[in-house]
C-alpha positions in Angstrom: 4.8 -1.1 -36.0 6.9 -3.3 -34.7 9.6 -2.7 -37.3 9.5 0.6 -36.7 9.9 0.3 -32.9 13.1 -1.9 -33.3 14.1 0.3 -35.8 13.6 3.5 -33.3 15.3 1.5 -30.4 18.1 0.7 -32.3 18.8 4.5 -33.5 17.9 5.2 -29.2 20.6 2.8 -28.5 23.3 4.4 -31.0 22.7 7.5 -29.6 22.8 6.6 -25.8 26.2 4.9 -27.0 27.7 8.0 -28.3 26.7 10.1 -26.1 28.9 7.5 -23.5 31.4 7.6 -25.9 31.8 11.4 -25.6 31.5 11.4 -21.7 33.8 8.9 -21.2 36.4 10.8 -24.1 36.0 15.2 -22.2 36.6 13.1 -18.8 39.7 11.1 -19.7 41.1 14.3 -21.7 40.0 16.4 -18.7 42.2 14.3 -16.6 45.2 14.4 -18.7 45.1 18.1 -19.0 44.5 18.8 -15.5 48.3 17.5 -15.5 49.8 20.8 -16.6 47.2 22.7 -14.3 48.4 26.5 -13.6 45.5 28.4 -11.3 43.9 26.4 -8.3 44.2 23.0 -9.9 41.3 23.9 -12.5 42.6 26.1 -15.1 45.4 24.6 -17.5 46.9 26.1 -20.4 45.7 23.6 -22.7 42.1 22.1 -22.1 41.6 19.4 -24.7 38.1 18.1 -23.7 37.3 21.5 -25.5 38.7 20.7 -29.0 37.2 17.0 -28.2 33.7 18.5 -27.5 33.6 20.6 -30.6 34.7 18.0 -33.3 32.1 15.5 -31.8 29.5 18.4 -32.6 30.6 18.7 -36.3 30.6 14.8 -36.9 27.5 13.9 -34.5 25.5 17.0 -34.6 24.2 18.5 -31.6 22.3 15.9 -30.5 25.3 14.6 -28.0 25.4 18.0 -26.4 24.2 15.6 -22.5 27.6 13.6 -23.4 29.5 17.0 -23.0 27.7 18.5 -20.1 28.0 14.5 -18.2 31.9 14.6 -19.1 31.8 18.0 -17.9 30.1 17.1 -14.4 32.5 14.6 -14.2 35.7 16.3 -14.4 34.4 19.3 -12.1 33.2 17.4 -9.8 36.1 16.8 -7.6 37.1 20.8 -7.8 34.1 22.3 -6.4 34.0 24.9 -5.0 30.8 24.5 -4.7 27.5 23.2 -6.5 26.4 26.4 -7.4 29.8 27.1 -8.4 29.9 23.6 -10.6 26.5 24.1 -12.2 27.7 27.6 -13.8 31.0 26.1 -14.9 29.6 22.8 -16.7 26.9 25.0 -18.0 30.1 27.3 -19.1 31.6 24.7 -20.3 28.7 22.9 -22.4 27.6 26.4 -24.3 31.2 27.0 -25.0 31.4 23.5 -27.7 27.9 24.8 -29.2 28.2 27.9 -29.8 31.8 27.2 -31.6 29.8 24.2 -33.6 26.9 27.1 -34.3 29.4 29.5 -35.7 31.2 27.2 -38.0 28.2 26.2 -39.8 27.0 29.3 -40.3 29.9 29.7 -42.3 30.2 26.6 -44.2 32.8 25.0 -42.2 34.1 21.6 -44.0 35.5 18.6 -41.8 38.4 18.2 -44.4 39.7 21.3 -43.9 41.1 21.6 -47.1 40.1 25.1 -47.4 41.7 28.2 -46.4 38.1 29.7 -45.3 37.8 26.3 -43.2 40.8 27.1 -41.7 40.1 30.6 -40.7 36.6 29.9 -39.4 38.3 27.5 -37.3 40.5 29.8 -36.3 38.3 32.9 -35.4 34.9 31.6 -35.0 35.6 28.2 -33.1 38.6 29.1 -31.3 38.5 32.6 -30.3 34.9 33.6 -30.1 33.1 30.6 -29.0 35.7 30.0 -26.0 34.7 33.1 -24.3 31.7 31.6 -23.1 33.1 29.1 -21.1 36.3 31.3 -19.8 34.8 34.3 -18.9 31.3 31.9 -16.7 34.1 30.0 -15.4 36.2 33.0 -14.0 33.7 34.8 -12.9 31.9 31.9 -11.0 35.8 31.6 -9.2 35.3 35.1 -8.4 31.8 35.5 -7.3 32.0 32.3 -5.2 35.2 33.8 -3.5 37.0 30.7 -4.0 39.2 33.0 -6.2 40.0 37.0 -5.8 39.4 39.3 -7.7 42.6 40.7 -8.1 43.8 37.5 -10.3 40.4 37.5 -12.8 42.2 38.5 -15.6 45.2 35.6 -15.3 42.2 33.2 -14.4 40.5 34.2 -17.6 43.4 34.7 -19.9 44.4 30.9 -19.2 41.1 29.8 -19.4 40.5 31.2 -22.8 43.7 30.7 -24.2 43.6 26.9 -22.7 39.9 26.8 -24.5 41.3 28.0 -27.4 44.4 25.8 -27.6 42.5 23.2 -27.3 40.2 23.9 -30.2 43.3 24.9 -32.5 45.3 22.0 -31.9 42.7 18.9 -30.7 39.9 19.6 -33.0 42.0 18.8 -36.1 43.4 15.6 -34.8 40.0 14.2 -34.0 39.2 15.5 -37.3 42.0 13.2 -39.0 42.0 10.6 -36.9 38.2 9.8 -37.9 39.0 10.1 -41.7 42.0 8.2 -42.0 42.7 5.1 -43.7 45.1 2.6 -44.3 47.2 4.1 -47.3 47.5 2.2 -50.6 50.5 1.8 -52.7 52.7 4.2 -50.2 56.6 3.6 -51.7 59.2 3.0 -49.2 60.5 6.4 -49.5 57.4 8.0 -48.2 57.3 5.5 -45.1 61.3 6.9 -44.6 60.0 10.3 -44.8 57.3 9.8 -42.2 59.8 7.8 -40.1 62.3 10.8 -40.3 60.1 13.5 -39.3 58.9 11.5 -36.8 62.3 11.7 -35.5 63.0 15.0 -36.1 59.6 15.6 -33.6 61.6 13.5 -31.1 65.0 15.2 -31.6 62.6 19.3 -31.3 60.6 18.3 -27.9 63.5 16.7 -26.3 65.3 20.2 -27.1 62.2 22.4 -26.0 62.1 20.8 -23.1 65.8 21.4 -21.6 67.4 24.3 -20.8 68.1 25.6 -24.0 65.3 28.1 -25.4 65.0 27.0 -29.1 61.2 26.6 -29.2 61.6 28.4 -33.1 62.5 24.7 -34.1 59.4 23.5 -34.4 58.3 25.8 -37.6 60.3 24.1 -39.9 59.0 20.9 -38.9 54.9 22.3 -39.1 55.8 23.5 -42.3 57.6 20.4 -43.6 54.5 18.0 -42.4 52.0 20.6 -44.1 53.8 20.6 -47.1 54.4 16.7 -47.4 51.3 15.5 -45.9 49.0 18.1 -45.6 46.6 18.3 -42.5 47.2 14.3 -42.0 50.7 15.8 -40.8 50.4 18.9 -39.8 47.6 18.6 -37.3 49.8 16.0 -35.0 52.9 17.9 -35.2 51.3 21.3 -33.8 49.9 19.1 -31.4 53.3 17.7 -30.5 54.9 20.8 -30.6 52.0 22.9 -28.5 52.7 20.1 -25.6 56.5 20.8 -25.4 55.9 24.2 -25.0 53.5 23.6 -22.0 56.2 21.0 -20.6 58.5 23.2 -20.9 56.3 26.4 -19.5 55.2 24.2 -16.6 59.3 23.6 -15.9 60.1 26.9 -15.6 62.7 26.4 -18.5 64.2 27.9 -21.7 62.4 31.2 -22.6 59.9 30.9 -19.4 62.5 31.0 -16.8 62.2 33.7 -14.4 59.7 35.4 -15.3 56.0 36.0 -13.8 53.0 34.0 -14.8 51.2 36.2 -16.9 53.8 36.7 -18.5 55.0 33.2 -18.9 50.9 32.3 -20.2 51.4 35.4 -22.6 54.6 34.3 -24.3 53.3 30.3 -24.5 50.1 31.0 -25.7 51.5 32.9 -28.6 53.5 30.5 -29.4 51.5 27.7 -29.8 48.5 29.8 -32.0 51.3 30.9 -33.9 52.2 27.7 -34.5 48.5 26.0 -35.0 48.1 29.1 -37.2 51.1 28.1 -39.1 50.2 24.2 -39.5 46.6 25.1 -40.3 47.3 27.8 -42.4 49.5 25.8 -44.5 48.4 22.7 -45.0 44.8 24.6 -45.9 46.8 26.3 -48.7 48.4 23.3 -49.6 45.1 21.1 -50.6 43.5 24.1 -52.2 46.7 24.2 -54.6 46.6 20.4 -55.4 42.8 21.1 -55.9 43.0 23.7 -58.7 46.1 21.6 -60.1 43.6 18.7 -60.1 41.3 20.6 -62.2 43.1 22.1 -64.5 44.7 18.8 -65.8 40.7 17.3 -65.9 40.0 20.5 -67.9 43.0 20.1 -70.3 42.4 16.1 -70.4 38.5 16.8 -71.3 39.8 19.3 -74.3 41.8 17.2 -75.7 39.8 14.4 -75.8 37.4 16.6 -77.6 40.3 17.5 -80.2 41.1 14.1 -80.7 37.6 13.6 -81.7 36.5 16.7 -83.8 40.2 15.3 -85.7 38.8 11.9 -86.5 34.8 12.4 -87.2 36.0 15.6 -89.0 34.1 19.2 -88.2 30.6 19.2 -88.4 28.6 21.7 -90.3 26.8 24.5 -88.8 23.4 24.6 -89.3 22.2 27.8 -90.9 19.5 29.7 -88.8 16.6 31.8 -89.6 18.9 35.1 -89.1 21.6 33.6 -90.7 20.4 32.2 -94.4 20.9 34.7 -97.3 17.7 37.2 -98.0 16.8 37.6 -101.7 16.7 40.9 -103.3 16.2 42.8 -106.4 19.4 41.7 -108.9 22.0 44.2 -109.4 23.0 46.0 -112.7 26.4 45.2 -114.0 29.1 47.0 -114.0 29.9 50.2 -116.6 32.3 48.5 -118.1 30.9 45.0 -118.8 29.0 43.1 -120.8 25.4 44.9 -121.5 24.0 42.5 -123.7 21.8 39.7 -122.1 23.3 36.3 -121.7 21.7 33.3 -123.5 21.1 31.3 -120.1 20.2 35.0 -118.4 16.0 34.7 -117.1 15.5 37.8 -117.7 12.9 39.2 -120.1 13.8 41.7 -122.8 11.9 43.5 -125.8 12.7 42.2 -128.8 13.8 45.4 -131.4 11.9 46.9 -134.0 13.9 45.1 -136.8 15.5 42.2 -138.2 18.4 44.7 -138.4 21.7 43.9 -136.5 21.5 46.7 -133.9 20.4 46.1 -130.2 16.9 46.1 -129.2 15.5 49.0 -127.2 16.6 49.2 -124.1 15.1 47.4 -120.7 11.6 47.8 -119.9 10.3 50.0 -116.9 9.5 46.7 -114.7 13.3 45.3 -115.4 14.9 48.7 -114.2 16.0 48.1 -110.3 17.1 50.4 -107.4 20.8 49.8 -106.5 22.1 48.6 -103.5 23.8 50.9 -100.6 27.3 50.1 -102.2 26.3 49.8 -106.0 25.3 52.1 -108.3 22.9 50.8 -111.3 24.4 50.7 -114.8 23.5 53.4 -117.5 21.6 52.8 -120.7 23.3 51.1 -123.6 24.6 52.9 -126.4 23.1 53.7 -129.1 25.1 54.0 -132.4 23.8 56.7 -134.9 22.5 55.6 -138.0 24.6 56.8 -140.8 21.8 56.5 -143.7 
Protein backbone atom coordinates (compact mmCIF):
# COMPACT_ATOMS: atom_id res chain seq x y z
CA UNK A 1 0.00 0.00 0.00
CA UNK A 2 2.40 2.17 0.84
CA UNK A 3 4.40 1.57 -2.32
CA UNK A 4 1.72 2.25 -4.27
CA UNK A 5 0.86 5.56 -2.61
CA UNK A 6 4.48 6.88 -3.07
CA UNK A 7 4.33 5.46 -6.30
CA UNK A 8 0.86 7.49 -7.04
CA UNK A 9 2.31 10.70 -5.39
CA UNK A 10 5.23 10.65 -7.37
CA UNK A 11 3.24 10.32 -10.89
CA UNK A 12 0.70 13.39 -8.99
CA UNK A 13 3.82 15.38 -8.59
CA UNK A 14 5.16 14.89 -12.32
CA UNK A 15 2.05 15.85 -13.55
CA UNK A 16 1.41 19.04 -11.26
CA UNK A 17 5.11 19.84 -12.63
CA UNK A 18 4.15 19.76 -16.19
CA UNK A 19 1.27 21.10 -16.03
CA UNK A 20 3.57 24.33 -14.41
CA UNK A 21 5.77 23.80 -16.93
CA UNK A 22 3.18 24.51 -19.65
CA UNK A 23 1.57 27.56 -17.76
CA UNK A 24 4.62 29.12 -17.20
CA UNK A 25 5.78 28.33 -21.30
CA UNK A 26 1.68 29.84 -23.22
CA UNK A 27 2.46 32.88 -20.64
CA UNK A 28 5.96 33.75 -21.44
CA UNK A 29 5.13 33.08 -25.34
CA UNK A 30 1.92 35.12 -24.85
CA UNK A 31 4.05 37.90 -23.75
CA UNK A 32 6.47 37.83 -26.51
CA UNK A 33 3.82 37.76 -29.13
CA UNK A 34 1.76 40.35 -27.65
CA UNK A 35 4.87 42.46 -29.00
CA UNK A 36 3.78 42.57 -32.54
CA UNK A 37 0.04 43.12 -31.31
CA UNK A 38 -2.20 44.56 -34.35
CA UNK A 39 -6.12 44.97 -32.93
CA UNK A 40 -6.65 46.43 -29.33
CA UNK A 41 -3.48 45.06 -27.86
CA UNK A 42 -4.93 41.38 -27.95
CA UNK A 43 -4.81 40.06 -31.39
CA UNK A 44 -1.29 39.57 -33.02
CA UNK A 45 -0.45 38.13 -36.22
CA UNK A 46 1.45 35.40 -34.80
CA UNK A 47 0.21 33.80 -31.46
CA UNK A 48 2.80 31.18 -30.44
CA UNK A 49 1.35 30.02 -27.06
CA UNK A 50 -1.00 28.23 -29.76
CA UNK A 51 1.69 26.07 -31.56
CA UNK A 52 3.16 25.71 -27.76
CA UNK A 53 -0.21 24.41 -26.43
CA UNK A 54 -0.73 21.88 -29.29
CA UNK A 55 2.76 20.13 -29.31
CA UNK A 56 2.51 19.74 -25.34
CA UNK A 57 -0.82 17.81 -26.24
CA UNK A 58 0.83 15.39 -28.66
CA UNK A 59 3.93 14.65 -26.31
CA UNK A 60 1.96 14.89 -22.81
CA UNK A 61 -1.51 13.86 -23.86
CA UNK A 62 -4.37 15.72 -22.72
CA UNK A 63 -4.03 15.37 -19.36
CA UNK A 64 -2.21 19.03 -19.17
CA UNK A 65 -5.14 20.65 -20.76
CA UNK A 66 -5.47 23.04 -16.78
CA UNK A 67 -1.67 24.11 -17.77
CA UNK A 68 -3.20 25.63 -21.05
CA UNK A 69 -6.33 27.20 -19.69
CA UNK A 70 -3.94 28.67 -16.30
CA UNK A 71 -1.38 30.10 -19.05
CA UNK A 72 -4.31 31.20 -20.80
CA UNK A 73 -5.89 33.14 -17.60
CA UNK A 74 -2.72 34.45 -17.24
CA UNK A 75 -2.07 36.21 -20.32
CA UNK A 76 -5.80 37.54 -20.59
CA UNK A 77 -5.89 38.69 -17.54
CA UNK A 78 -4.54 42.08 -17.88
CA UNK A 79 -6.79 42.69 -21.31
CA UNK A 80 -10.13 42.25 -20.02
CA UNK A 81 -12.57 43.55 -21.11
CA UNK A 82 -14.26 41.94 -18.73
CA UNK A 83 -14.60 38.54 -16.78
CA UNK A 84 -17.26 37.36 -18.73
CA UNK A 85 -15.45 38.51 -21.64
CA UNK A 86 -12.08 36.54 -20.27
CA UNK A 87 -13.93 33.35 -19.35
CA UNK A 88 -15.24 32.87 -23.13
CA UNK A 89 -11.79 33.76 -24.55
CA UNK A 90 -9.51 31.31 -22.21
CA UNK A 91 -12.29 28.77 -22.73
CA UNK A 92 -11.67 29.83 -26.71
CA UNK A 93 -8.50 29.53 -26.23
CA UNK A 94 -8.11 26.05 -24.31
CA UNK A 95 -10.71 24.09 -26.88
CA UNK A 96 -8.79 25.53 -29.72
CA UNK A 97 -5.20 23.25 -28.64
CA UNK A 98 -7.69 20.15 -28.16
CA UNK A 99 -9.54 19.91 -30.68
CA UNK A 100 -6.32 20.43 -33.11
CA UNK A 101 -4.60 17.49 -30.74
CA UNK A 102 -8.15 15.42 -31.37
CA UNK A 103 -7.89 15.83 -35.08
CA UNK A 104 -4.43 14.79 -35.59
CA UNK A 105 -4.85 11.57 -33.95
CA UNK A 106 -7.64 10.63 -35.61
CA UNK A 107 -5.50 10.67 -38.49
CA UNK A 108 -2.39 9.09 -37.35
CA UNK A 109 -0.35 12.08 -36.89
CA UNK A 110 3.51 11.15 -36.10
CA UNK A 111 5.74 13.52 -33.88
CA UNK A 112 8.62 13.02 -36.43
CA UNK A 113 6.92 14.30 -39.14
CA UNK A 114 8.68 12.48 -41.60
CA UNK A 115 5.69 11.87 -43.49
CA UNK A 116 3.99 13.77 -46.14
CA UNK A 117 0.35 12.77 -44.51
CA UNK A 118 2.01 14.13 -41.13
CA UNK A 119 2.61 17.10 -42.81
CA UNK A 120 -0.74 17.75 -44.29
CA UNK A 121 -2.73 16.79 -41.22
CA UNK A 122 -0.70 19.38 -39.58
CA UNK A 123 -1.41 21.62 -42.07
CA UNK A 124 -5.25 21.20 -42.44
CA UNK A 125 -6.46 19.57 -39.38
CA UNK A 126 -4.25 21.39 -36.67
CA UNK A 127 -3.79 24.60 -38.24
CA UNK A 128 -6.71 25.55 -40.10
CA UNK A 129 -9.66 23.80 -38.64
CA UNK A 130 -8.93 23.53 -35.02
CA UNK A 131 -7.94 27.35 -34.78
CA UNK A 132 -11.41 28.41 -35.65
CA UNK A 133 -12.44 27.65 -32.29
CA UNK A 134 -10.57 29.98 -30.55
CA UNK A 135 -10.69 32.90 -33.30
CA UNK A 136 -14.11 33.00 -34.05
CA UNK A 137 -15.22 32.71 -29.47
CA UNK A 138 -12.59 35.25 -29.24
CA UNK A 139 -14.07 37.78 -31.88
CA UNK A 140 -17.21 37.38 -31.19
CA UNK A 141 -16.80 37.80 -27.26
CA UNK A 142 -14.89 41.42 -28.52
CA UNK A 143 -18.08 42.04 -30.30
CA UNK A 144 -20.81 41.01 -28.05
CA UNK A 145 -19.06 42.70 -25.03
CA UNK A 146 -18.85 46.00 -27.15
CA UNK A 147 -15.36 46.38 -26.38
CA UNK A 148 -15.01 45.89 -30.13
CA UNK A 149 -17.53 46.96 -33.14
CA UNK A 150 -18.92 45.18 -35.21
CA UNK A 151 -17.96 46.69 -38.20
CA UNK A 152 -14.10 45.40 -37.72
CA UNK A 153 -15.22 41.40 -36.82
CA UNK A 154 -13.95 40.14 -39.82
CA UNK A 155 -10.15 41.89 -39.39
CA UNK A 156 -10.54 40.79 -35.65
CA UNK A 157 -11.11 37.27 -36.80
CA UNK A 158 -8.96 37.01 -39.83
CA UNK A 159 -5.86 37.91 -37.51
CA UNK A 160 -6.95 35.92 -34.89
CA UNK A 161 -7.13 32.83 -37.00
CA UNK A 162 -4.41 33.43 -39.17
CA UNK A 163 -2.16 34.38 -35.82
CA UNK A 164 -3.67 30.77 -34.42
CA UNK A 165 -2.69 29.29 -37.32
CA UNK A 166 0.76 30.67 -37.75
CA UNK A 167 1.44 29.76 -34.70
CA UNK A 168 0.60 26.13 -35.16
CA UNK A 169 2.48 25.99 -38.66
CA UNK A 170 5.60 27.43 -37.59
CA UNK A 171 5.92 26.78 -33.36
CA UNK A 172 4.52 23.33 -33.31
CA UNK A 173 7.44 21.98 -35.28
CA UNK A 174 10.13 23.62 -33.31
CA UNK A 175 8.87 22.33 -30.06
CA UNK A 176 8.61 19.16 -31.94
CA UNK A 177 12.51 19.17 -32.80
CA UNK A 178 13.71 20.84 -30.08
CA UNK A 179 12.36 17.86 -27.80
CA UNK A 180 14.02 15.11 -30.12
CA UNK A 181 17.19 16.47 -30.68
CA UNK A 182 20.49 15.28 -29.75
CA UNK A 183 23.90 15.95 -29.72
CA UNK A 184 25.10 14.69 -33.26
CA UNK A 185 27.84 12.10 -33.61
CA UNK A 186 30.58 11.99 -35.96
CA UNK A 187 29.32 15.44 -37.83
CA UNK A 188 32.55 16.31 -40.40
CA UNK A 189 33.59 19.83 -40.33
CA UNK A 190 32.06 20.50 -43.52
CA UNK A 191 28.59 19.94 -42.22
CA UNK A 192 29.32 22.30 -39.16
CA UNK A 193 30.39 24.99 -42.20
CA UNK A 194 27.26 24.30 -43.84
CA UNK A 195 25.11 24.97 -40.81
CA UNK A 196 27.38 28.00 -39.93
CA UNK A 197 26.69 29.38 -43.47
CA UNK A 198 23.03 29.11 -43.62
CA UNK A 199 22.96 30.38 -40.44
CA UNK A 200 24.34 33.41 -41.99
CA UNK A 201 22.57 33.42 -44.94
CA UNK A 202 19.27 33.67 -42.29
CA UNK A 203 21.13 36.68 -40.89
CA UNK A 204 22.10 38.30 -44.26
CA UNK A 205 17.52 37.46 -45.55
CA UNK A 206 15.92 39.10 -42.16
CA UNK A 207 18.23 41.99 -42.11
CA UNK A 208 17.00 42.54 -45.89
CA UNK A 209 13.17 41.82 -45.09
CA UNK A 210 13.27 44.07 -42.63
CA UNK A 211 14.53 47.36 -44.56
CA UNK A 212 13.06 49.12 -47.05
CA UNK A 213 13.67 46.94 -49.81
CA UNK A 214 10.68 44.35 -50.53
CA UNK A 215 12.57 41.12 -51.21
CA UNK A 216 10.70 38.82 -48.76
CA UNK A 217 10.96 35.95 -51.94
CA UNK A 218 14.58 35.40 -50.39
CA UNK A 219 13.66 33.35 -47.88
CA UNK A 220 12.44 30.22 -50.21
CA UNK A 221 15.72 29.32 -51.29
CA UNK A 222 16.90 29.23 -47.85
CA UNK A 223 13.51 26.92 -46.59
CA UNK A 224 14.32 24.79 -49.34
CA UNK A 225 18.07 24.57 -48.84
CA UNK A 226 17.57 23.68 -44.84
CA UNK A 227 14.75 21.02 -45.91
CA UNK A 228 16.93 19.59 -48.30
CA UNK A 229 20.22 19.40 -46.07
CA UNK A 230 18.76 18.86 -42.85
CA UNK A 231 15.36 18.01 -43.16
CA UNK A 232 12.70 19.21 -40.44
CA UNK A 233 15.85 19.76 -37.87
CA UNK A 234 16.37 22.78 -40.37
CA UNK A 235 13.60 23.55 -41.91
CA UNK A 236 11.32 24.08 -38.99
CA UNK A 237 13.69 27.01 -37.41
CA UNK A 238 14.24 28.71 -40.67
CA UNK A 239 10.29 29.23 -41.38
CA UNK A 240 10.28 30.26 -38.08
CA UNK A 241 12.91 32.82 -38.68
CA UNK A 242 11.66 33.86 -41.79
CA UNK A 243 7.72 34.11 -40.56
CA UNK A 244 9.11 36.67 -37.74
CA UNK A 245 10.80 39.02 -40.33
CA UNK A 246 7.84 39.22 -42.18
CA UNK A 247 5.75 40.29 -39.06
CA UNK A 248 8.80 42.88 -38.27
CA UNK A 249 8.62 43.98 -41.24
CA UNK A 250 4.57 44.09 -41.47
CA UNK A 251 4.48 45.76 -38.10
CA UNK A 252 7.09 48.58 -39.73
CA UNK A 253 5.04 49.49 -42.25
CA UNK A 254 7.92 48.51 -44.78
CA UNK A 255 8.86 46.76 -48.08
CA UNK A 256 5.69 45.28 -49.70
CA UNK A 257 3.37 46.45 -46.60
CA UNK A 258 3.97 50.07 -47.05
CA UNK A 259 0.93 52.10 -47.66
CA UNK A 260 -1.51 49.96 -47.75
CA UNK A 261 -4.60 49.16 -45.29
CA UNK A 262 -4.59 46.62 -42.70
CA UNK A 263 -6.53 43.99 -44.03
CA UNK A 264 -4.73 44.12 -46.65
CA UNK A 265 -1.39 44.26 -45.15
CA UNK A 266 -2.72 40.80 -42.67
CA UNK A 267 -3.82 39.25 -46.13
CA UNK A 268 -0.53 39.62 -47.98
CA UNK A 269 1.64 38.52 -44.60
CA UNK A 270 -0.34 35.79 -43.71
CA UNK A 271 0.18 34.31 -47.15
CA UNK A 272 3.32 34.61 -47.04
CA UNK A 273 4.31 33.01 -44.16
CA UNK A 274 1.83 29.59 -44.83
CA UNK A 275 3.28 29.68 -47.99
CA UNK A 276 6.35 29.47 -46.64
CA UNK A 277 5.67 26.88 -43.51
CA UNK A 278 3.89 25.00 -46.40
CA UNK A 279 7.09 25.04 -48.27
CA UNK A 280 9.49 24.05 -45.27
CA UNK A 281 7.06 21.42 -44.14
CA UNK A 282 6.18 20.25 -47.36
CA UNK A 283 9.71 19.58 -48.16
CA UNK A 284 11.45 18.40 -45.63
CA UNK A 285 8.30 15.69 -45.20
CA UNK A 286 9.15 14.62 -48.82
CA UNK A 287 12.66 14.65 -48.10
CA UNK A 288 12.60 11.84 -45.05
CA UNK A 289 10.08 9.77 -46.99
CA UNK A 290 12.69 9.53 -49.90
CA UNK A 291 15.68 8.67 -47.57
CA UNK A 292 13.13 6.17 -46.12
CA UNK A 293 12.36 4.11 -49.21
CA UNK A 294 16.14 4.57 -50.20
CA UNK A 295 16.78 2.98 -46.75
CA UNK A 296 14.80 0.09 -47.61
CA UNK A 297 15.59 -0.75 -50.77
CA UNK A 298 19.36 -1.10 -49.94
CA UNK A 299 18.16 -3.51 -46.70
CA UNK A 300 16.13 -5.36 -49.36
CA UNK A 301 18.93 -5.71 -51.88
CA UNK A 302 21.57 -6.38 -48.84
CA UNK A 303 19.10 -9.27 -47.45
CA UNK A 304 19.05 -10.82 -51.30
CA UNK A 305 22.27 -11.01 -51.64
CA UNK A 306 23.14 -12.41 -48.60
CA UNK A 307 20.73 -15.10 -49.49
CA UNK A 308 22.79 -15.52 -52.92
CA UNK A 309 25.85 -15.72 -51.26
CA UNK A 310 24.51 -18.54 -49.36
CA UNK A 311 22.38 -20.71 -51.77
CA UNK A 312 26.25 -20.28 -53.81
CA UNK A 313 28.12 -21.86 -51.01
CA UNK A 314 25.64 -24.69 -49.38
CA UNK A 315 24.63 -25.30 -53.04
CA UNK A 316 20.62 -25.47 -54.02
CA UNK A 317 18.66 -27.62 -52.04
CA UNK A 318 16.32 -30.21 -53.50
CA UNK A 319 12.66 -29.76 -53.61
CA UNK A 320 10.78 -32.16 -51.94
CA UNK A 321 8.26 -33.96 -54.16
CA UNK A 322 4.64 -33.58 -52.94
CA UNK A 323 1.61 -35.72 -53.07
CA UNK A 324 0.38 -33.85 -56.36
CA UNK A 325 3.68 -33.79 -57.64
CA UNK A 326 5.18 -37.57 -57.62
CA UNK A 327 4.70 -39.54 -60.92
CA UNK A 328 1.24 -41.81 -61.11
CA UNK A 329 1.74 -45.34 -62.42
CA UNK A 330 -0.21 -46.53 -65.32
CA UNK A 331 -0.79 -49.20 -67.69
CA UNK A 332 2.77 -49.60 -69.94
CA UNK A 333 2.62 -48.40 -73.41
CA UNK A 334 3.07 -50.42 -76.63
CA UNK A 335 6.11 -49.64 -78.72
CA UNK A 336 6.40 -48.02 -81.52
CA UNK A 337 5.42 -49.58 -85.29
CA UNK A 338 8.62 -49.58 -86.12
CA UNK A 339 10.58 -51.13 -83.24
CA UNK A 340 11.53 -54.00 -81.79
CA UNK A 341 8.41 -56.47 -81.18
CA UNK A 342 10.03 -59.15 -79.74
CA UNK A 343 10.27 -59.20 -75.80
CA UNK A 344 13.49 -58.32 -74.21
CA UNK A 345 15.29 -60.79 -72.03
CA UNK A 346 15.24 -58.52 -68.82
CA UNK A 347 11.43 -57.32 -70.07
CA UNK A 348 8.71 -58.63 -66.79
CA UNK A 349 6.40 -59.25 -68.94
CA UNK A 350 4.67 -62.63 -69.41
CA UNK A 351 4.36 -64.19 -72.84
CA UNK A 352 2.98 -67.66 -74.30
CA UNK A 353 5.42 -69.69 -75.16
CA UNK A 354 4.67 -71.09 -79.16
CA UNK A 355 3.33 -74.17 -80.19
CA UNK A 356 6.78 -75.51 -81.42
CA UNK A 357 10.32 -75.91 -80.94
CA UNK A 358 10.30 -74.29 -84.42
CA UNK A 359 12.17 -70.99 -85.00
CA UNK A 360 9.10 -68.75 -85.60
CA UNK A 361 7.58 -66.37 -82.90
CA UNK A 362 5.13 -67.56 -80.47
CA UNK A 363 1.56 -66.46 -80.74
CA UNK A 364 0.96 -63.26 -80.16
CA UNK A 365 0.20 -61.44 -76.52
CA UNK A 366 -2.43 -62.67 -74.42
CA UNK A 367 -5.87 -60.77 -73.90
CA UNK A 368 -4.75 -59.61 -70.14
CA UNK A 369 -1.19 -58.20 -71.72
CA UNK A 370 -3.13 -56.08 -74.42
CA UNK A 371 -3.39 -52.24 -72.91
CA UNK A 372 -5.43 -49.15 -73.88
CA UNK A 373 -3.20 -46.35 -75.21
CA UNK A 374 -2.55 -43.14 -73.87
CA UNK A 375 -4.27 -39.71 -75.13
CA UNK A 376 -1.06 -39.11 -77.30
CA UNK A 377 -0.09 -42.85 -78.15
CA UNK A 378 -1.55 -45.22 -80.21
CA UNK A 379 -0.98 -49.12 -79.26
CA UNK A 380 1.23 -51.14 -81.65
CA UNK A 381 -0.36 -53.76 -84.13
CA UNK A 382 0.07 -57.52 -84.01
CA UNK A 383 3.37 -58.97 -85.13
CA UNK A 384 3.74 -60.53 -88.39
CA UNK A 385 3.26 -63.52 -89.25
CA UNK A 386 5.30 -65.13 -92.07
CA UNK A 387 3.48 -67.69 -94.24
CA UNK A 388 4.63 -71.06 -94.12
CA UNK A 389 5.98 -72.17 -97.37
CA UNK A 390 5.51 -76.11 -96.84
Amino acid sequence: MTVARRGGLRRGGVAALEICAVAALYYGSAELGLLQQLVRSQVTPLWPPTGIAVAALLLRGPRIWPGITLGALLANLSLGPSYAALFLIVVGNTLAPLCSYALLRRAGFRLELDRLHDALALIFLGAFTGTLVSATAGSGTLVLTNALGSDRFWTTWWVWWTGDAMGVLVVTPVVLVLCRARLPRRVTPIRWAEVLLLLAATACVGFIDTSSTPLLFLGFPLLIWAAFRFRLAGAAPVALAVSIFAIIAANHGSGPFARHGMLTDMVTLQAYNGSSALTALLVAAAVSERDRSQKEIARACGHLAELVSRLSITGTQPIPPTADSRPRRGPRLAPDADSDSRPRPDSGSARSPGPGPGPGPGPGPGPEERHHSRSTYRPAPPPHRPTDPG
